[in-house]
C-alpha positions as CSV (number, residue, x, y, z in Angstrom):
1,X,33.8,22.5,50.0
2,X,31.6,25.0,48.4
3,X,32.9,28.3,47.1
4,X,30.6,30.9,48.1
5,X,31.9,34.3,46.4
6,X,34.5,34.5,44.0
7,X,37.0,37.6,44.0
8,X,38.0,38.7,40.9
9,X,41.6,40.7,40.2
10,X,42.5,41.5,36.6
11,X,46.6,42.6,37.1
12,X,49.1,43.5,34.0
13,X,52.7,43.5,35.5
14,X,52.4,45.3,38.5
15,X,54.0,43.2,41.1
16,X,54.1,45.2,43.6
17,X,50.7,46.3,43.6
18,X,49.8,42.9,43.3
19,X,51.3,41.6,46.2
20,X,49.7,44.2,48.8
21,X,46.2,43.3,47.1
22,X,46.4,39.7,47.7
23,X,47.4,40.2,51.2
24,X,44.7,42.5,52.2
25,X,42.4,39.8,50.2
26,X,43.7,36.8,52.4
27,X,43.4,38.7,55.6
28,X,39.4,38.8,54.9
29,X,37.2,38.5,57.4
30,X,35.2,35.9,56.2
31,X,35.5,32.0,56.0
32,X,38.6,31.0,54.3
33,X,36.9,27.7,52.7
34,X,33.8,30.0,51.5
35,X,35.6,32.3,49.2
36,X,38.1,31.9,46.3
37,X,40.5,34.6,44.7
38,X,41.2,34.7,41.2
39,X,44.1,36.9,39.9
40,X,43.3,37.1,36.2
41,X,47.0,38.4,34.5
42,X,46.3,40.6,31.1
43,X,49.8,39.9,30.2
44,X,49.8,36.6,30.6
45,X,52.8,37.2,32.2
46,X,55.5,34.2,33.7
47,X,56.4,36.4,36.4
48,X,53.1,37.3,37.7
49,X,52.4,33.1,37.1
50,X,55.3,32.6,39.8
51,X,54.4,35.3,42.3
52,X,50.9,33.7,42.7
53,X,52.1,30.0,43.1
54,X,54.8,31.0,45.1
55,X,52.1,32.9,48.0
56,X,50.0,30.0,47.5
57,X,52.2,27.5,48.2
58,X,52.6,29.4,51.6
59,X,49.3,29.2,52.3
60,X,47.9,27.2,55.9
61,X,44.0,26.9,55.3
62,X,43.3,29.7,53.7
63,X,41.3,30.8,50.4
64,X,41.7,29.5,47.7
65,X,44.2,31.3,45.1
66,X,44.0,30.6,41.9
67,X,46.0,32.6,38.9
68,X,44.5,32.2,35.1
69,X,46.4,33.9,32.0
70,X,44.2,35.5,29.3
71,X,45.2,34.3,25.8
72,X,44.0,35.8,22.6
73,X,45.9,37.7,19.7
74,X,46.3,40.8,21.8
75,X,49.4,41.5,24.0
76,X,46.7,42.9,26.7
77,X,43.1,42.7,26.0
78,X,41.9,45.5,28.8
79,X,40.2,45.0,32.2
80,X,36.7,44.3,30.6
81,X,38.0,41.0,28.9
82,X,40.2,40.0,31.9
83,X,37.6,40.5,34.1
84,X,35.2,38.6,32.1
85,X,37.4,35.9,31.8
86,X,38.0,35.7,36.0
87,X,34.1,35.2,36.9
88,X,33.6,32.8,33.9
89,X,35.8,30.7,35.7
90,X,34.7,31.4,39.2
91,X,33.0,28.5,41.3
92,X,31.2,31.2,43.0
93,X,27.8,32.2,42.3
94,X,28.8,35.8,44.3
95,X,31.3,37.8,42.5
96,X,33.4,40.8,44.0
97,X,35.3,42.5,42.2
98,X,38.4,44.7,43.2
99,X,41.9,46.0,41.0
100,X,45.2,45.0,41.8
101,X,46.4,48.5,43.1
102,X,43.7,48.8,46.3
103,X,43.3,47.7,49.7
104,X,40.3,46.1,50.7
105,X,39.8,46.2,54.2
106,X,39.4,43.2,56.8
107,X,35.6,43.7,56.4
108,X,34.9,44.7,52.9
109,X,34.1,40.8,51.2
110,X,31.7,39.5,54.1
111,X,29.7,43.3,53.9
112,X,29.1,42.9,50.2
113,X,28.3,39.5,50.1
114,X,25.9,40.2,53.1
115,X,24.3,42.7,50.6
116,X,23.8,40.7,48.1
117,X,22.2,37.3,50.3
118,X,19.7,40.0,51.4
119,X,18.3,40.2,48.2
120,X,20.5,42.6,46.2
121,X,21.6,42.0,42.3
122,X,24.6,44.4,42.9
123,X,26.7,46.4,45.5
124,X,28.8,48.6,45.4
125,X,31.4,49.6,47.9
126,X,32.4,52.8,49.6
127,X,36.1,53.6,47.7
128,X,38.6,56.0,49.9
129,X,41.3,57.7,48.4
130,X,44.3,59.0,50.5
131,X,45.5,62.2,49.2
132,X,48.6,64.4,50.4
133,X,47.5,68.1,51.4
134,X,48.1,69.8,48.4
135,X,47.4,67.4,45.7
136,X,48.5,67.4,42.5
137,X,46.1,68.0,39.1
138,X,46.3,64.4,38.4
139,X,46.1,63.7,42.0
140,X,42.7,65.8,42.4
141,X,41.5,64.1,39.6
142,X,41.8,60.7,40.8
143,X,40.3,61.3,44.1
144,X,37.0,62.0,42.1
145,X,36.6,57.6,42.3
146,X,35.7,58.2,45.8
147,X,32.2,59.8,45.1
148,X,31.8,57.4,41.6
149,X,29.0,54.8,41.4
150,X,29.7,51.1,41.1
151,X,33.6,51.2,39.4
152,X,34.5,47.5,39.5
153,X,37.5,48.6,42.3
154,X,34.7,47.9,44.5
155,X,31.5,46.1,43.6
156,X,29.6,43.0,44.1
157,X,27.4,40.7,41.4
158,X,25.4,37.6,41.5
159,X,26.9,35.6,38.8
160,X,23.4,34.8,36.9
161,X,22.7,38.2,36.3
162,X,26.3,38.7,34.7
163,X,25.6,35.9,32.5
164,X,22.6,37.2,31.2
165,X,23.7,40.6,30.3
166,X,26.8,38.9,28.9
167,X,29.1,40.5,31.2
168,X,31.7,43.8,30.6
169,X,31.4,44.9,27.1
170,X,35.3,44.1,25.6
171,X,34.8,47.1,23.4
172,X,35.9,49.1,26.3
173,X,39.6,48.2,25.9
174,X,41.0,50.7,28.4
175,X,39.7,51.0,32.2
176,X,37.3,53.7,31.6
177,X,33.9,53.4,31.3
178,X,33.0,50.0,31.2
179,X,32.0,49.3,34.7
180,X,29.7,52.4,34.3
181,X,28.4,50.2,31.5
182,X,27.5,47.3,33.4
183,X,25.8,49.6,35.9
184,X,23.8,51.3,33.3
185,X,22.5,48.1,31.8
186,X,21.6,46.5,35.0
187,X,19.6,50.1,35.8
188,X,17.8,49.2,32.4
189,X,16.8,46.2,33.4
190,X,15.2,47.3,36.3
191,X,18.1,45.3,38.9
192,X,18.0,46.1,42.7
193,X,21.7,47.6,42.9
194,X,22.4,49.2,46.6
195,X,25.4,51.2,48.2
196,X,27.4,49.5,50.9
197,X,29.4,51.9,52.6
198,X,31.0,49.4,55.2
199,X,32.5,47.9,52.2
200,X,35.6,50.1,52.1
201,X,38.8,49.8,49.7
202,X,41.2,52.4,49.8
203,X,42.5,53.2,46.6
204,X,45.8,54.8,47.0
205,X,47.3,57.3,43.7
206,X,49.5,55.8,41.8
207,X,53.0,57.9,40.9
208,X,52.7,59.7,37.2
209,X,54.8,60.8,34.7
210,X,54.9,64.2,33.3
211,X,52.4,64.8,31.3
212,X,49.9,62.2,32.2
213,X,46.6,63.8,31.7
214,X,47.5,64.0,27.9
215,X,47.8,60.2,27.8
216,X,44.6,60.0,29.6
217,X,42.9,62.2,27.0
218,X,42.3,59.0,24.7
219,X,39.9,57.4,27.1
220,X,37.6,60.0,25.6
221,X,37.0,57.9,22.8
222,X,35.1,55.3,25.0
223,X,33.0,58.1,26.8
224,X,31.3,57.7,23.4
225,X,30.2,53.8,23.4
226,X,28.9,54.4,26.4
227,X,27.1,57.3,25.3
228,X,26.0,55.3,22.4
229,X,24.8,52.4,24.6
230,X,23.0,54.6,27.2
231,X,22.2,58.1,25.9
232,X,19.8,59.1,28.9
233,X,22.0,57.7,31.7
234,X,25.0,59.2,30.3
235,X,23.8,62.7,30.6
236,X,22.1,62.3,34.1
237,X,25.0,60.6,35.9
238,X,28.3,61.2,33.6
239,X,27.9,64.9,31.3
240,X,25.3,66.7,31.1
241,X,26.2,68.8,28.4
242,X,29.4,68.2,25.8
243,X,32.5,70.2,27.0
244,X,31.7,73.5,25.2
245,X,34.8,75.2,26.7
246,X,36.9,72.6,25.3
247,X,34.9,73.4,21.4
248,X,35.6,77.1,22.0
249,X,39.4,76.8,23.0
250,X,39.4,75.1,19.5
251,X,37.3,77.1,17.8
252,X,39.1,80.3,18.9
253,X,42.3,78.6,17.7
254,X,41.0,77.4,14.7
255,X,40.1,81.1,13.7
256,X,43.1,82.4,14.7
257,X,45.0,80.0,12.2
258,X,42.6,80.7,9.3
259,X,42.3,84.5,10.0
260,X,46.4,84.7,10.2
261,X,46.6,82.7,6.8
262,X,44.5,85.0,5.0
263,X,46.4,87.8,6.9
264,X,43.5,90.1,8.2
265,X,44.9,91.7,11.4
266,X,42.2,92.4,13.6
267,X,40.4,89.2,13.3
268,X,43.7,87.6,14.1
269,X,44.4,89.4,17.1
270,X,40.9,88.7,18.3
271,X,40.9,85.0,17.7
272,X,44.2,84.8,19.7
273,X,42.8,87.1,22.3
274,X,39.8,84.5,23.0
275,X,42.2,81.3,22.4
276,X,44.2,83.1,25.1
277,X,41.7,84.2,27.9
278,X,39.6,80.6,27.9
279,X,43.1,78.7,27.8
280,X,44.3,80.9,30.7
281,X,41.0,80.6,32.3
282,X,41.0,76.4,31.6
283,X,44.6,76.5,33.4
284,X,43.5,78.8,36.2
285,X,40.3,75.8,37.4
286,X,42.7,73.4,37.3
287,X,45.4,74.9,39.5
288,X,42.3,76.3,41.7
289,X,42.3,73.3,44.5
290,X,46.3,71.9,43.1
291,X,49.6,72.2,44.2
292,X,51.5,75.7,43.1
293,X,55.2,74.4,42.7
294,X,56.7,75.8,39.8
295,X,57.1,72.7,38.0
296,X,53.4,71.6,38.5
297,X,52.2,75.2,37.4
298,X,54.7,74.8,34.2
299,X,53.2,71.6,33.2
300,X,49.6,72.8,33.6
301,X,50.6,75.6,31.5
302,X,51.6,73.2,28.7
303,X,48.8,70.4,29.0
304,X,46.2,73.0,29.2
305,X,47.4,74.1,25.8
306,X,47.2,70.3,24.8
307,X,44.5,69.1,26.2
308,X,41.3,70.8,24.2
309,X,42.3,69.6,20.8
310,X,43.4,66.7,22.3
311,X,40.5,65.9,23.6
312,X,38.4,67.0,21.1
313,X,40.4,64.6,18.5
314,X,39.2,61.8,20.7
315,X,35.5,62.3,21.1
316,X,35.2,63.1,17.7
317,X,37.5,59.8,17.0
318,X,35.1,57.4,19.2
319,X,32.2,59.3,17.4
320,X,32.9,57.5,14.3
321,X,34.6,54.2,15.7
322,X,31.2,53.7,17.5
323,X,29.0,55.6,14.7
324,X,27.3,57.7,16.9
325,X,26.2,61.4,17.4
326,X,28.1,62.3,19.9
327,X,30.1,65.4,20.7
């Protein structure tokens, strides 16, 4: 039996997100003895070990399922590394690649696959992303993957051409950026890399926490590696131009604090006015197309307040972790 493609899943204890991937993944429709699926666990986690042997011990015929651990000195190494891992070890000379929380549908492996045996280097899938009427900020936000360009929820590689740009850069530690990576390099190099959109995954919103686009703020930091890595890419398809609104909420701030220390009125008053206005303004956008409970309005109140220095703090931290110009 030869494994034609090889699906990749990196997963880091989420069960239940897990479980409905694999389904939709064994429901394929493609030849069950042509593809293998490879859940690659972050956590290296025993529970996650069990819940793959258990569904493939129930399995009559179909793919293969195989579940590897990634070891190292980390407690998780991010999705570049576990990916990495998963089509090192693939018997497939195809690789697909999807996440543990989305749905591929029947269809989706034997389109991409067909891209690629007509002569492609990559594909990349159409991604659709359920939202309710009235979205929330985060929830707006996250629909944005449906209109992004080769994220690894939904893409397809030869395996030679991974092995010679050496894969996902591991210095992308969170799941941000570091499919845009691979993309970028393989646009270097001059790759054939074509949109599939029969290949569809849905890509449902996860539930979040209070707060969440505070946490997210840190993945800033990585916005400049890649920067570093691919300065002309990065402004055509990513930014443009740094977040200048987000400099002048802090500048305004900043002059507020210094001109209150020194304890000239006016300039005070002035700085606060503009810290005010653009914060108000920043708060307004993001409430523009989002849900108007009180509670949602409340916490965009607060995280807009947060989330320029925040920000900010993070750039300017990847800046020097990555020694590069970058703002």
């Amino acid at each position: 039996m030869t494994i034609h493609v090889s699906v990749i899943v990196p997963t880091c204890r989420r069960p239940e997100l897990l479980a409905r991937c694999m389904e939709a993944l064994l429901a394929q429709d493609f030849a069950p003895t042509d593809y293998e699926i490879i859940i690659v666990d972050d956590a290296a986690c025993p529970e996650t070990k069990l819940q793959v042997e258990h569904r493939k011990a129930r399995l009559c015929g179909g793919p293969q399922l195989r579940y590897i651990p990634v070891r190292g000195s980390y407690c998780t190494h991010g999705p570049a590394a576990a990916r990495n891992v998963g089509w090192r070890s693939a018997a497939g000379q195809l690789i697909a690649f999807t996440d543990d929380d989305c749905i591929p549908s029947r269809g989706w492996l034997k389109e991409g696959v067909a891209a690629l045996d007509e002569g492609a280097t990559g594909a990349s899938g159409r991604i659709v992303v359920p939202l309710t009427s009235i979205p929330t900020d985060y929830e707006y936000n996250a629909s944005y993957l449906a209109h992004s360009e080769f994220v690894t929820a939904n893409c397809f590689y030869r395996r030679e051409v991974l092995s010679e740009v050496g894969g996902f850069d591991e210095r992308f530690r969170a799941a941000w950026r570091e499919d845009s990576d691979l993309f970028f390099t393989l646009l270097e190099c001059g790759a054939k890399c074509v949109y599939v959109p029969d290949a569809v995954v849905t890509h449902p919103v996860r539930p979040a926490g209070w707060g969440i686009s505070l946490y997210q703020q840190y993945k800033s930091m990585f916005n400049a590696l890649l920067y570093k890595k691919h300065p002309t890419l990065y402004r055509q398809k990513v930014q443009a131009t740094p977040p200048w609104h987000y400099y002048a909420i802090v500048g305004a701030l900043l002059a507020t604090l210094l001109a209150s220390a020194g304890r000239p009125r006016l300039l005070t008053l002035t700085g606060l006015g503009i810290w005010t206005y653009l914060t108000g303004r920043f708060c307004q956008q993001r409430l523009e197309h989002t849900s108007r409970s009180p509670g949602h309005v409340l916490e965009m109140i607060i995280t807009s307040i947060l989330i320029p220095p925040l920000a900010i703090f993070w750039r300017l931290r990847g800046a020097i972790k990555f020694r590069v110009f970058f703002l």
